[in-house]
N, C-alpha and C positions, 0 to 999 in steps of 0.2 A: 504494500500500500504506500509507502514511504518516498516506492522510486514514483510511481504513477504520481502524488503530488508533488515531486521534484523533478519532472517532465511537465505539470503542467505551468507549473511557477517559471517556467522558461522560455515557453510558447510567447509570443508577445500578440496585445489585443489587435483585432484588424485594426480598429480605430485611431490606435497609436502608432502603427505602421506607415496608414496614411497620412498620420498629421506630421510625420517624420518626413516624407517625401516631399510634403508640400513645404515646411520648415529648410528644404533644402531647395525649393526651386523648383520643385517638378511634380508633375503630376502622376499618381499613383493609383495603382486599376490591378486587378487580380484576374486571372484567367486560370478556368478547368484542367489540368492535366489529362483529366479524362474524357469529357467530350468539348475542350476548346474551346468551350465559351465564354467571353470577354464580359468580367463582373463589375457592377458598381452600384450602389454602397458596399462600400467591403463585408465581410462577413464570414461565416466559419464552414459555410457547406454551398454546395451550388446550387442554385434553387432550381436549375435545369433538372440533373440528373442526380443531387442528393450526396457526390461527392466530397469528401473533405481534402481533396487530394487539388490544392489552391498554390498558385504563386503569382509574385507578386513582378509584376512589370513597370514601363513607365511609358507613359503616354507620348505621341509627340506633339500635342495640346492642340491638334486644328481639327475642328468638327463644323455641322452645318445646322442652323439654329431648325428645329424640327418644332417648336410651339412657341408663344410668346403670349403675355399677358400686360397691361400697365394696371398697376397697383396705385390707387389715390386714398392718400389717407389725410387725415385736417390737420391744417395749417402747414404741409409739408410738400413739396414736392413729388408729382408721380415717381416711380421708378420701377423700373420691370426685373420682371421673374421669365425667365428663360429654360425652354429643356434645350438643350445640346448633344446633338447625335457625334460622335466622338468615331473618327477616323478607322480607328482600332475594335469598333464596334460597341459601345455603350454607348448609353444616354444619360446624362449627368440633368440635375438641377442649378443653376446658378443664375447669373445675372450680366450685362452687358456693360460696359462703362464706356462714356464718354459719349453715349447716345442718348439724345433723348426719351423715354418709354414709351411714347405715342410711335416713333420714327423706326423703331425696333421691325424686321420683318424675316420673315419663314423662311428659310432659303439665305439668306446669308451667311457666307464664310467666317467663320471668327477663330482666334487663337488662344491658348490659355497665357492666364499670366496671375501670380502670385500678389493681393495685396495683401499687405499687414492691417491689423487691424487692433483687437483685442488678442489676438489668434491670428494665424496666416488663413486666409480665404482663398479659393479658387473663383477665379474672375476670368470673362473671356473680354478680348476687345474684337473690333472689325478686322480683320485679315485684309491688309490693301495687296491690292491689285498686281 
Protein backbone atom coordinates (compact mmCIF):
# COMPACT_ATOMS: atom_id res chain seq x y z
CA UNK A 1 0.00 0.00 0.00
CA UNK A 2 2.87 2.39 0.97
CA UNK A 3 4.42 2.14 -2.66
CA UNK A 4 0.86 2.74 -4.54
CA UNK A 5 0.73 6.03 -2.25
CA UNK A 6 4.23 6.91 -3.13
CA UNK A 7 3.45 6.59 -6.88
CA UNK A 8 0.68 8.44 -6.57
CA UNK A 9 2.38 11.43 -4.57
CA UNK A 10 4.59 11.65 -7.69
CA UNK A 11 2.11 11.61 -10.54
CA UNK A 12 1.74 15.44 -10.95
CA UNK A 13 -2.15 17.01 -11.34
CA UNK A 14 -3.11 17.67 -15.16
CA UNK A 15 -3.81 21.16 -13.96
CA UNK A 16 -0.51 21.94 -12.68
CA UNK A 17 1.07 20.52 -15.61
CA UNK A 18 -0.68 22.86 -17.76
CA UNK A 19 -0.24 25.99 -15.75
CA UNK A 20 3.51 24.93 -15.88
CA UNK A 21 3.41 25.13 -19.60
CA UNK A 22 1.69 28.18 -19.93
CA UNK A 23 4.17 29.76 -16.98
CA UNK A 24 6.70 28.80 -19.55
CA UNK A 25 5.26 30.35 -22.75
CA UNK A 26 3.48 27.72 -24.29
CA UNK A 27 0.65 26.06 -24.73
CA UNK A 28 -0.04 22.72 -23.23
CA UNK A 29 -2.68 19.81 -24.63
CA UNK A 30 -2.50 16.18 -23.98
CA UNK A 31 -3.07 13.57 -26.43
CA UNK A 32 -4.33 9.55 -26.25
CA UNK A 33 -1.54 7.18 -26.62
CA UNK A 34 -4.11 4.88 -27.42
CA UNK A 35 -6.41 6.10 -29.85
CA UNK A 36 -4.79 9.64 -30.67
CA UNK A 37 -6.84 11.85 -29.66
CA UNK A 38 -5.96 15.43 -29.04
CA UNK A 39 -7.26 16.51 -25.30
CA UNK A 40 -8.34 19.74 -23.67
CA UNK A 41 -9.09 20.47 -20.45
CA UNK A 42 -6.41 18.30 -19.21
CA UNK A 43 -7.59 15.44 -17.27
CA UNK A 44 -6.71 12.00 -16.13
CA UNK A 45 -8.54 9.57 -18.64
CA UNK A 46 -9.61 10.01 -22.37
CA UNK A 47 -13.15 10.75 -22.45
CA UNK A 48 -12.92 9.01 -26.15
CA UNK A 49 -11.86 5.72 -25.35
CA UNK A 50 -11.53 5.79 -21.33
CA UNK A 51 -7.61 5.51 -21.43
CA UNK A 52 -5.26 6.75 -18.82
CA UNK A 53 -2.48 6.07 -21.18
CA UNK A 54 -2.11 10.46 -21.72
CA UNK A 55 0.81 12.76 -22.80
CA UNK A 56 1.51 15.68 -22.67
CA UNK A 57 2.56 17.90 -25.98
CA UNK A 58 2.67 21.53 -26.97
CA UNK A 59 0.71 23.30 -29.15
CA UNK A 60 1.92 25.60 -31.93
CA UNK A 61 -0.91 28.00 -30.79
CA UNK A 62 -2.66 28.80 -34.24
CA UNK A 63 -6.21 27.75 -34.58
CA UNK A 64 -9.42 29.15 -36.26
CA UNK A 65 -12.07 30.89 -34.12
CA UNK A 66 -15.08 28.15 -34.41
CA UNK A 67 -17.80 30.30 -32.15
CA UNK A 68 -17.89 33.75 -30.69
CA UNK A 69 -20.02 35.49 -28.39
CA UNK A 70 -19.95 39.42 -26.87
CA UNK A 71 -20.59 39.40 -23.29
CA UNK A 72 -22.03 43.17 -21.98
CA UNK A 73 -22.03 43.54 -18.49
CA UNK A 74 -22.95 47.37 -16.45
CA UNK A 75 -20.82 49.97 -16.59
CA UNK A 76 -18.02 47.88 -18.38
CA UNK A 77 -17.08 47.26 -21.58
CA UNK A 78 -18.27 44.34 -23.82
CA UNK A 79 -15.65 41.63 -24.29
CA UNK A 80 -15.93 38.32 -25.94
CA UNK A 81 -15.64 34.72 -25.18
CA UNK A 82 -14.24 32.68 -27.89
CA UNK A 83 -14.07 28.78 -28.75
CA UNK A 84 -10.84 28.06 -30.65
CA UNK A 85 -10.47 25.15 -32.92
CA UNK A 86 -6.77 24.52 -32.38
CA UNK A 87 -4.54 23.21 -35.30
CA UNK A 88 -3.59 20.19 -33.55
CA UNK A 89 -7.12 19.23 -33.17
CA UNK A 90 -8.98 20.68 -29.94
CA UNK A 91 -11.18 23.37 -29.17
CA UNK A 92 -10.08 25.57 -26.35
CA UNK A 93 -12.37 28.27 -24.56
CA UNK A 94 -10.80 31.80 -24.36
CA UNK A 95 -10.98 35.10 -25.52
CA UNK A 96 -9.50 37.58 -28.37
CA UNK A 97 -7.44 40.67 -27.41
CA UNK A 98 -7.18 43.74 -29.02
CA UNK A 99 -10.42 43.36 -30.99
CA UNK A 100 -13.38 44.70 -30.28
CA UNK A 101 -16.22 42.00 -29.07
CA UNK A 102 -18.87 43.13 -31.59
CA UNK A 103 -15.96 42.99 -34.48
CA UNK A 104 -14.83 39.27 -33.34
CA UNK A 105 -15.95 36.71 -36.39
CA UNK A 106 -16.03 32.76 -37.09
CA UNK A 107 -13.58 31.81 -39.38
CA UNK A 108 -10.80 33.94 -38.30
CA UNK A 109 -7.01 32.91 -37.94
CA UNK A 110 -5.75 33.69 -34.47
CA UNK A 111 -2.55 32.65 -32.53
CA UNK A 112 -1.94 31.81 -28.91
CA UNK A 113 -0.10 34.19 -26.67
CA UNK A 114 0.42 34.11 -22.81
CA UNK A 115 -0.86 37.03 -20.66
CA UNK A 116 -0.18 37.59 -17.10
CA UNK A 117 -2.54 38.37 -15.11
CA UNK A 118 -3.35 37.06 -11.52
CA UNK A 119 -2.01 33.64 -13.01
CA UNK A 120 -0.77 33.35 -16.62
CA UNK A 121 -3.83 33.03 -19.02
CA UNK A 122 -4.11 31.66 -22.40
CA UNK A 123 -5.18 34.48 -24.83
CA UNK A 124 -5.32 34.34 -28.78
CA UNK A 125 -4.78 37.54 -30.92
CA UNK A 126 -5.52 37.97 -34.85
CA UNK A 127 -2.96 35.98 -36.90
CA UNK A 128 -1.91 38.61 -39.73
CA UNK A 129 -1.71 37.91 -42.95
Amino acid sequence: MEELSEKKASVEAPVVAYRRHLENGKLGYQRCTDCSAALFYPRVLCPFCGSSALEWCESVGRGTVYATTAVHTRNRAPHNVVLVDLDEGFRMMSRIEGVPAEEVEIGTRVRFEVHQEDEPVAVFVREES
